[in-house]
N, CA, C and O atoms as CSV, one atom per row, in Angstrom:
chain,resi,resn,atom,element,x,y,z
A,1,UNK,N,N,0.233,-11.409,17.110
A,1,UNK,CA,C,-0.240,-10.329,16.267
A,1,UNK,C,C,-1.641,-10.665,15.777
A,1,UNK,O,O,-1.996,-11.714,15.241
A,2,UNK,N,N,-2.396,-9.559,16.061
A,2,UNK,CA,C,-3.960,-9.619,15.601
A,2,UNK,C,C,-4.382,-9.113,14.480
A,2,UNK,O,O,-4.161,-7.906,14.381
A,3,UNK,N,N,-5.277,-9.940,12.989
A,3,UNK,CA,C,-6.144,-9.115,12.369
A,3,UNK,C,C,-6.564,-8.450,12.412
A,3,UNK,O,O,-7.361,-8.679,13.321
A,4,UNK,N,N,-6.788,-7.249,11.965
A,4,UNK,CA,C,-7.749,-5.724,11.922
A,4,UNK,C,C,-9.205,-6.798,11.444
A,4,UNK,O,O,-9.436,-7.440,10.419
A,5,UNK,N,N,-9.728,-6.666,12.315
A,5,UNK,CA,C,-11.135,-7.084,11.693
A,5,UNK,C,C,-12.329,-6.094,10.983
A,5,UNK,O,O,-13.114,-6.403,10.086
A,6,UNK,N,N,-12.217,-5.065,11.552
A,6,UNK,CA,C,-13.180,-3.797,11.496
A,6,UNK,C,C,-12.232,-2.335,11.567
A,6,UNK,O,O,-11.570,-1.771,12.438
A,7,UNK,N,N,-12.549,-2.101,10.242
A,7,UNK,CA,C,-11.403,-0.303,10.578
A,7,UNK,C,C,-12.394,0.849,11.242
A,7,UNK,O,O,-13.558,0.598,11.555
A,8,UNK,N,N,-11.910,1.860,11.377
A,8,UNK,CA,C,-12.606,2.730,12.296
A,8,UNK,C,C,-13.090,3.814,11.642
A,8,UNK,O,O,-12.453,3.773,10.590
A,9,UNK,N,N,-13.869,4.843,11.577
A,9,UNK,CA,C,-14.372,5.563,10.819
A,9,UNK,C,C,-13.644,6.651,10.172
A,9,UNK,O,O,-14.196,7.417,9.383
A,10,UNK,N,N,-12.591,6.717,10.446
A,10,UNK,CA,C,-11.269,7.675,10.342
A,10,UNK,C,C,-10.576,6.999,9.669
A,10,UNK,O,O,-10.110,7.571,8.684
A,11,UNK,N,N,-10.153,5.357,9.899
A,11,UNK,CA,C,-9.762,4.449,8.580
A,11,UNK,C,C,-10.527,4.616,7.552
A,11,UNK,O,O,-9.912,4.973,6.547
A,12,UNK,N,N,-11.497,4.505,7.449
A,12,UNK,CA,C,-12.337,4.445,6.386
A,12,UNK,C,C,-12.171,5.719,5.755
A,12,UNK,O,O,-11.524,5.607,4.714
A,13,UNK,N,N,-12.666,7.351,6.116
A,13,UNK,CA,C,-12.445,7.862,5.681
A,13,UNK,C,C,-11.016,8.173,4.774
A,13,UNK,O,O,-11.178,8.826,3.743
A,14,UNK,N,N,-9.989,7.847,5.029
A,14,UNK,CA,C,-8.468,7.560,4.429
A,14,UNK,C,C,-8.718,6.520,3.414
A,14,UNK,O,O,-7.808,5.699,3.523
A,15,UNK,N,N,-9.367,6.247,2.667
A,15,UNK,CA,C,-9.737,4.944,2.091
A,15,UNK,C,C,-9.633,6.009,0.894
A,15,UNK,O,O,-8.499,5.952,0.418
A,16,UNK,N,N,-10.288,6.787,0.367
A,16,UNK,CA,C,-10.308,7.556,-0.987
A,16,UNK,C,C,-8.514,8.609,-0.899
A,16,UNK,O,O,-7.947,9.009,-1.916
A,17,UNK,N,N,-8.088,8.787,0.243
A,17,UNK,CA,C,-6.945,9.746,0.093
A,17,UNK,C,C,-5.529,8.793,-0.341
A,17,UNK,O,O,-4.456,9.194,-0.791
A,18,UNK,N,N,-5.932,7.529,-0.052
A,18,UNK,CA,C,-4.394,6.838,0.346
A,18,UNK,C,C,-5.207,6.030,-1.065
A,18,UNK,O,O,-4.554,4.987,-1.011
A,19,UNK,N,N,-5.915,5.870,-1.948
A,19,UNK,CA,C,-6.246,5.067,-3.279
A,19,UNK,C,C,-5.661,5.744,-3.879
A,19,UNK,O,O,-4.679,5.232,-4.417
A,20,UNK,N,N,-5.937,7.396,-4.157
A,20,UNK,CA,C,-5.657,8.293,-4.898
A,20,UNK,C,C,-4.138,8.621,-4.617
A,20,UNK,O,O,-3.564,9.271,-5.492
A,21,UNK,N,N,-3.621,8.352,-3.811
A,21,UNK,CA,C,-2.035,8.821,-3.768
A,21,UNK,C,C,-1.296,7.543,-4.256
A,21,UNK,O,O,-0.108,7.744,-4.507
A,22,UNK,N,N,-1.826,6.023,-4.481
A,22,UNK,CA,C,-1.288,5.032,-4.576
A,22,UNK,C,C,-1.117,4.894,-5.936
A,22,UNK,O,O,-0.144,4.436,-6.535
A,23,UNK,N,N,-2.805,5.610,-6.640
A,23,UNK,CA,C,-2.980,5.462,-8.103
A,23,UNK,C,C,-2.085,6.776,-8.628
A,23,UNK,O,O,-2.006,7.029,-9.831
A,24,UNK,N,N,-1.602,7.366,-7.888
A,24,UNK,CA,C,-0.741,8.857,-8.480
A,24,UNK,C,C,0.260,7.835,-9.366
A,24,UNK,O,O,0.497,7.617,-10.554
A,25,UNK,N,N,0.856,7.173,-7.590
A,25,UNK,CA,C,1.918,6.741,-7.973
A,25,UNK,C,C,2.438,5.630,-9.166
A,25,UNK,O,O,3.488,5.539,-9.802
A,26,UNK,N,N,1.364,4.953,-9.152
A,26,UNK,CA,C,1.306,3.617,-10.209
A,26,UNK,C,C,1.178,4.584,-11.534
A,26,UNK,O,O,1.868,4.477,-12.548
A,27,UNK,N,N,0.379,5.329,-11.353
A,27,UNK,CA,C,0.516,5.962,-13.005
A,27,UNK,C,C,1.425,7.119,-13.637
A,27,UNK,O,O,1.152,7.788,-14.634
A,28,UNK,N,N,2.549,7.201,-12.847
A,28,UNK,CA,C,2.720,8.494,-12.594
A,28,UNK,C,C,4.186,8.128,-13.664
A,28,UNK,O,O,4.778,7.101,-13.332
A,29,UNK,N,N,4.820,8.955,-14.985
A,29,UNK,CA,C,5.332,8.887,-15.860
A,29,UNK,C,C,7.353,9.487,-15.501
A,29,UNK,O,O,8.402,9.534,-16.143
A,30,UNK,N,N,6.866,9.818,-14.089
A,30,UNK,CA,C,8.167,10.700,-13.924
A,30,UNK,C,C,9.318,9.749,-13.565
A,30,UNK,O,O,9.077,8.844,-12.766
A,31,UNK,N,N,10.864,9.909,-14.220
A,31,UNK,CA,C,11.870,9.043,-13.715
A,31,UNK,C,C,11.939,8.517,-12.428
A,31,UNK,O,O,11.325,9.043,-11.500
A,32,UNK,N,N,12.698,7.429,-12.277
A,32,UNK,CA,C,12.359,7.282,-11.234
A,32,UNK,C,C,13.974,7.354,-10.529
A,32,UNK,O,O,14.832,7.168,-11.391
A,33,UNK,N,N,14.336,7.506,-9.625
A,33,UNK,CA,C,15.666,7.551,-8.901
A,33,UNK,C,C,16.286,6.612,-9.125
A,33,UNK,O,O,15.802,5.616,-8.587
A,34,UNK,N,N,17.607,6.339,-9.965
A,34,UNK,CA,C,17.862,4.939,-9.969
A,34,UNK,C,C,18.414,4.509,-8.776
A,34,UNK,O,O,18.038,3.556,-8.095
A,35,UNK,N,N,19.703,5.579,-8.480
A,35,UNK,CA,C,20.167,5.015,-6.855
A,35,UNK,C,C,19.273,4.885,-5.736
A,35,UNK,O,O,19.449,3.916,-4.998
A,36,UNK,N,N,18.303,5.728,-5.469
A,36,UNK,CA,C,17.025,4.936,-4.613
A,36,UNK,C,C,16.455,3.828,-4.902
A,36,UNK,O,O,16.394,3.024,-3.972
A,37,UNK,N,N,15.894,3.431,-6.165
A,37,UNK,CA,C,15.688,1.877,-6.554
A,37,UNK,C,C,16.809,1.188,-6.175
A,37,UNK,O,O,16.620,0.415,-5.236
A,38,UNK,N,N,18.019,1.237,-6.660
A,38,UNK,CA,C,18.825,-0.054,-6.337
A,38,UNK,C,C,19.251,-0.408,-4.737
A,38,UNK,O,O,19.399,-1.443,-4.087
A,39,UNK,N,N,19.348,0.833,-4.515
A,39,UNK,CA,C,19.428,0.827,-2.972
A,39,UNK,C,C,18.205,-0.218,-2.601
A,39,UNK,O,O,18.649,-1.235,-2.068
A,40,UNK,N,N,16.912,-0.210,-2.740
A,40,UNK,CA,C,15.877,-0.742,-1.897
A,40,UNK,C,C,16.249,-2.199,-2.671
A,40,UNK,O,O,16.814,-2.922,-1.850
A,41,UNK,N,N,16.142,-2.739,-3.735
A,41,UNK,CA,C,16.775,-3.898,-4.194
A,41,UNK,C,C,17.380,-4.636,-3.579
A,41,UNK,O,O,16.990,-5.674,-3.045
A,42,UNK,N,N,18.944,-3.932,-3.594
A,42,UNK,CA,C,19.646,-4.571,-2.703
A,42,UNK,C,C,19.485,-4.955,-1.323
A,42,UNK,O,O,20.034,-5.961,-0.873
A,43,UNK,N,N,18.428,-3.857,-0.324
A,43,UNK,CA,C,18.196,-4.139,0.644
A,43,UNK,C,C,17.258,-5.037,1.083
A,43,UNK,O,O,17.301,-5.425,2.251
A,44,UNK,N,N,16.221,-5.515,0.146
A,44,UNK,CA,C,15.206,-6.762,-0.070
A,44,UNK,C,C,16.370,-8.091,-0.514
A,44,UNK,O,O,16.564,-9.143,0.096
A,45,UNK,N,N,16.920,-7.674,-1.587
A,45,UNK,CA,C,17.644,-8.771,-1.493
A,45,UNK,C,C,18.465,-9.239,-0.010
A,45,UNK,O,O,18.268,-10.395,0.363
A,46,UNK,N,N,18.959,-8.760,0.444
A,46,UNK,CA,C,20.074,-8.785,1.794
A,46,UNK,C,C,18.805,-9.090,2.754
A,46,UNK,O,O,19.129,-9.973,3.548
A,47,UNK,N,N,17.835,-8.776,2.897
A,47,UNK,CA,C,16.630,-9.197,3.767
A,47,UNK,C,C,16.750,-10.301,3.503
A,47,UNK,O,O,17.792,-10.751,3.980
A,48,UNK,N,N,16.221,-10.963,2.991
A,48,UNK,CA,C,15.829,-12.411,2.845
A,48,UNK,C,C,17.011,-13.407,1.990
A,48,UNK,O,O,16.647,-14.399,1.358
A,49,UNK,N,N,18.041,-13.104,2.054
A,49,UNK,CA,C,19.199,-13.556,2.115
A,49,UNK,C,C,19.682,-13.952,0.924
A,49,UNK,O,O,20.373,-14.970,0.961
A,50,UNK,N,N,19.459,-13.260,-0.498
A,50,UNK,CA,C,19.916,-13.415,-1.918
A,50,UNK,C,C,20.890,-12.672,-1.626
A,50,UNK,O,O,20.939,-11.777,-0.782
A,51,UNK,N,N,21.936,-13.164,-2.561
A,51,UNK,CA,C,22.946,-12.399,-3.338
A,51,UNK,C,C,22.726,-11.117,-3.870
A,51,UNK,O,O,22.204,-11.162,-4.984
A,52,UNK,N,N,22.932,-10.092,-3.479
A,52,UNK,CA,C,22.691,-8.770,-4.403
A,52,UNK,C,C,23.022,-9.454,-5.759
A,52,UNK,O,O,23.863,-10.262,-6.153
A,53,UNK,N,N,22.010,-8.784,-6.279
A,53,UNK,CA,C,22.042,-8.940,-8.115
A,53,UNK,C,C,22.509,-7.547,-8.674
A,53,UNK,O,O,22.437,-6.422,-8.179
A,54,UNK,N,N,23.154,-8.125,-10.208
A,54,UNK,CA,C,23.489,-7.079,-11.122
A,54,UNK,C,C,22.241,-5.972,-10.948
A,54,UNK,O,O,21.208,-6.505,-10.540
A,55,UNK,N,N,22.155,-4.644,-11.164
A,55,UNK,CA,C,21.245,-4.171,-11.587
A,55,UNK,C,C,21.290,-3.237,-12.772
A,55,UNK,O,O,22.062,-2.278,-12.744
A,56,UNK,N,N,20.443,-3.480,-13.899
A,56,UNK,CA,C,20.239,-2.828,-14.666
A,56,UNK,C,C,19.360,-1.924,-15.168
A,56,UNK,O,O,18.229,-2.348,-15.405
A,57,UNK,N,N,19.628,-0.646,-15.416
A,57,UNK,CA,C,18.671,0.408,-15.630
A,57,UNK,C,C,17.902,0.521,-17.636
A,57,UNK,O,O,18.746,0.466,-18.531
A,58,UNK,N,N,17.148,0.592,-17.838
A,58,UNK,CA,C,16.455,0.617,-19.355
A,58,UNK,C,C,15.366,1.577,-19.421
A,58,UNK,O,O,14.519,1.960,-18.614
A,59,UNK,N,N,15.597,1.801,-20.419
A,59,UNK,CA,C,14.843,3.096,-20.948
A,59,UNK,C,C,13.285,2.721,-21.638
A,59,UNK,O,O,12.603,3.477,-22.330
A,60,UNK,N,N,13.025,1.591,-21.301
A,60,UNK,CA,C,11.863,1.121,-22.281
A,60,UNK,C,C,11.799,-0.750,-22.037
A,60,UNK,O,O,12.822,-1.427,-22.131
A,61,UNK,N,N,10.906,-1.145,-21.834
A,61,UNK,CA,C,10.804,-2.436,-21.890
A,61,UNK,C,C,11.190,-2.850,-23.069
A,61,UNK,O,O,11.930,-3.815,-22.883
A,62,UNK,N,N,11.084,-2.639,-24.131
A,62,UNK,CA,C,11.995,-3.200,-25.855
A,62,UNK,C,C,13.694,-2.890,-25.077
A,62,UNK,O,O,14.443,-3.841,-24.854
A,63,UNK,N,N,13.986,-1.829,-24.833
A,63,UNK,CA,C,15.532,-1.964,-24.291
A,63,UNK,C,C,15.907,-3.194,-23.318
A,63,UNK,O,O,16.830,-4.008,-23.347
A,64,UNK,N,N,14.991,-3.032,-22.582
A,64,UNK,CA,C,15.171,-4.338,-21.539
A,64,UNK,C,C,15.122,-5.781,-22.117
A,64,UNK,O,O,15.912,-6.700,-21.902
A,65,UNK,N,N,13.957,-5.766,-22.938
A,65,UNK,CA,C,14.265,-7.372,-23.524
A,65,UNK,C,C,15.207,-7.421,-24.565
A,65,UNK,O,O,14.900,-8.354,-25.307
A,66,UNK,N,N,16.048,-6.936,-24.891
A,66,UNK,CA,C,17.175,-6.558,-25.684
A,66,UNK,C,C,18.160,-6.644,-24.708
A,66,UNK,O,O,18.630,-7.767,-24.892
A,67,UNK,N,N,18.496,-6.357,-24.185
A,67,UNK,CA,C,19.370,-7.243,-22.297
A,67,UNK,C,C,19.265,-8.188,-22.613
A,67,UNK,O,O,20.077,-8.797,-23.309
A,68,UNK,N,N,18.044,-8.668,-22.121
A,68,UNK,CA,C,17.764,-10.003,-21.860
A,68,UNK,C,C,18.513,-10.865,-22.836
A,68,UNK,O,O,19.476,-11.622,-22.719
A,69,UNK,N,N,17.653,-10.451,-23.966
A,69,UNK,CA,C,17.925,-11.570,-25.392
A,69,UNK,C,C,19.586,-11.795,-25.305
A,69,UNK,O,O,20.134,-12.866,-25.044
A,70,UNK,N,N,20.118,-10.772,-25.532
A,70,UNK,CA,C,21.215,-10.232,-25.483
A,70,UNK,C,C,21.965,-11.582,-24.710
A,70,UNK,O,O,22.311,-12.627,-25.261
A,71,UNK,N,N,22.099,-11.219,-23.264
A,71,UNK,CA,C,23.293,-11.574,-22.216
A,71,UNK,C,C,22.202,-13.198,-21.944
A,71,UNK,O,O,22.759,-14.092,-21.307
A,72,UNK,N,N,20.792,-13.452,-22.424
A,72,UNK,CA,C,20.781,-15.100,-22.208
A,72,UNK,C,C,20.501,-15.956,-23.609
A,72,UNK,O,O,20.662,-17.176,-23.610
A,73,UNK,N,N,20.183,-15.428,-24.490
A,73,UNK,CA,C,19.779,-16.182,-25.228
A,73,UNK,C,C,20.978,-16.011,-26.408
A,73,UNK,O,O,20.738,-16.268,-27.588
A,74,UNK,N,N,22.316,-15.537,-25.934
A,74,UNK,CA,C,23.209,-15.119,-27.310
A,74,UNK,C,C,24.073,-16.458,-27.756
A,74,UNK,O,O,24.305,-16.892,-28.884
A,75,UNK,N,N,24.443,-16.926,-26.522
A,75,UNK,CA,C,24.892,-17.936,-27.453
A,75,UNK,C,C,24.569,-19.169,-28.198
A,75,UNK,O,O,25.340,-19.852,-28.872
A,76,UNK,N,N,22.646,-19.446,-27.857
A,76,UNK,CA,C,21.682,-20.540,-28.021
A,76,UNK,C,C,21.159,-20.208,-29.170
A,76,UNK,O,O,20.502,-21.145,-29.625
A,77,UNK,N,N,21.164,-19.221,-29.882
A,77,UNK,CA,C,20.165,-18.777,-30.873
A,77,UNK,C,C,21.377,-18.451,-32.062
A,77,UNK,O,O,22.465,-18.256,-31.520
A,78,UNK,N,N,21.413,-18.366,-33.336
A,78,UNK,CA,C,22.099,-17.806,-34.137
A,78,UNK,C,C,21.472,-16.581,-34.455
A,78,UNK,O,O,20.251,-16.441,-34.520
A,79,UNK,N,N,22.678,-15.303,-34.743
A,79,UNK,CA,C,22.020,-14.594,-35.375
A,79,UNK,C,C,20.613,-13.926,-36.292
A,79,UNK,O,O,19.861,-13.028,-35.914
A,80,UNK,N,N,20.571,-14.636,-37.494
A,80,UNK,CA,C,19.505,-14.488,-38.267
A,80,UNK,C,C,18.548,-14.989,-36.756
A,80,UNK,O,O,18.190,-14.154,-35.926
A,81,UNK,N,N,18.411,-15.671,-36.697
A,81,UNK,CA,C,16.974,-16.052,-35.752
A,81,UNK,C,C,16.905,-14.854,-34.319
A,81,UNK,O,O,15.845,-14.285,-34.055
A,82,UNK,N,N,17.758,-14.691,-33.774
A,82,UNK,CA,C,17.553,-13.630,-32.731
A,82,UNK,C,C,17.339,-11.984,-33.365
A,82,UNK,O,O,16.918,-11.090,-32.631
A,83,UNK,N,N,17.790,-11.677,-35.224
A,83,UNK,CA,C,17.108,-10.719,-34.942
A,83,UNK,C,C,15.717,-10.619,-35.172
A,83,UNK,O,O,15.116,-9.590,-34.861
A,84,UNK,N,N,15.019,-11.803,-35.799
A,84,UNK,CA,C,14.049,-12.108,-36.325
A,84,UNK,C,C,13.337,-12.332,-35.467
A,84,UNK,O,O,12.151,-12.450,-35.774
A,85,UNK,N,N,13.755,-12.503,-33.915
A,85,UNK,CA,C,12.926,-12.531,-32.758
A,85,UNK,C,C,12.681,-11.210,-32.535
A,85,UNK,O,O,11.545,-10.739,-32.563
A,86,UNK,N,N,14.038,-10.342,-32.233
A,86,UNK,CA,C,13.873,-8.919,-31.949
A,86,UNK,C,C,12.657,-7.976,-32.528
A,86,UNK,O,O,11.898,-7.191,-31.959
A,87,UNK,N,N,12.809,-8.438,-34.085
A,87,UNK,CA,C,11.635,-7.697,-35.192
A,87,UNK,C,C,10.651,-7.778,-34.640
A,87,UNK,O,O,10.008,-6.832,-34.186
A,88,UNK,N,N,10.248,-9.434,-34.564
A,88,UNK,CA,C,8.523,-9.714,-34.211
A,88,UNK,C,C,8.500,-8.833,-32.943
A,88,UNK,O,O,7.886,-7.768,-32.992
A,89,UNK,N,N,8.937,-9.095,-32.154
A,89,UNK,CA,C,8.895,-8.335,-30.886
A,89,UNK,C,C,8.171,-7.007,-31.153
A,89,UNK,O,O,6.989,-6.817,-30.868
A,90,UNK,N,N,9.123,-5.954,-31.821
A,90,UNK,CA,C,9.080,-4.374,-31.765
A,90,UNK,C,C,7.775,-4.249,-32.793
A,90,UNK,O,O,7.092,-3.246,-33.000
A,91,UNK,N,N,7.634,-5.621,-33.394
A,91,UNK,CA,C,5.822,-5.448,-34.347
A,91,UNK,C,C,4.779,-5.804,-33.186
A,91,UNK,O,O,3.580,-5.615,-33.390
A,92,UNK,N,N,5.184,-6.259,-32.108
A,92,UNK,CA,C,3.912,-6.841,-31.480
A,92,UNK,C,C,3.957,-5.547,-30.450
A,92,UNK,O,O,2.832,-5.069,-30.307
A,93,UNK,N,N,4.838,-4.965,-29.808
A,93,UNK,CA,C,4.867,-3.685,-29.068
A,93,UNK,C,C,3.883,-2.462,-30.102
A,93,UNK,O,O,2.860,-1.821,-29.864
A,94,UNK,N,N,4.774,-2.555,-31.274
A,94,UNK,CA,C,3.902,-1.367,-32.081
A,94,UNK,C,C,2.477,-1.531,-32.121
A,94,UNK,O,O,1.625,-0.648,-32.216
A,95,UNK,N,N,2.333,-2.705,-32.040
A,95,UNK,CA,C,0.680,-3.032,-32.513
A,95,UNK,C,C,-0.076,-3.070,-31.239
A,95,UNK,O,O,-1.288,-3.284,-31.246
């Protein structure tokens, strides 16, 4: 298999259509399918030979690290201190 060394003037021109459809997508606010995401997940995982993982869906990165905290850090941390993590957290998001 060979490097593209030089694209062709027809590549090039596709250079502003395929930025702009990439940047749609990266910025683009609309739900996203969850069963199409997990589907491709699982199928990257099974590619390269992981274990399908749990998958979990969240409404917000603060929901997600609230998982997290949650199901790894619950039984290492006491109370008072994990919600006092949670707080700082949702002050450093706000800010």
């Amino acid at each position: 298999m060979s490097l593209i060394e030089k694209l062709t003037p027809e590549q090039e021109a596709l250079i502003p259509v395929y930025r702009e459809k990439w940047r749609a997508i990266a910025l683009s606010t609309e739900r996203i399918d969850r069963e199409k995401a997990a589907e491709a997940v699982k199928v990257a995982y099974t590619a390269f030979g992981f274990e399908e993982p749990d998958i979990i869906f969240c409404d917000s990165p603060y929901a997600g690290l609230k998982i997290v905290i949650q199901k790894q850090l619950k039984h290492r941390f006491n109370t008072e201190f994990h919600n006092q993590l949670l707080y700082q957290f949702r002050n450093e998001l706000r800010s």
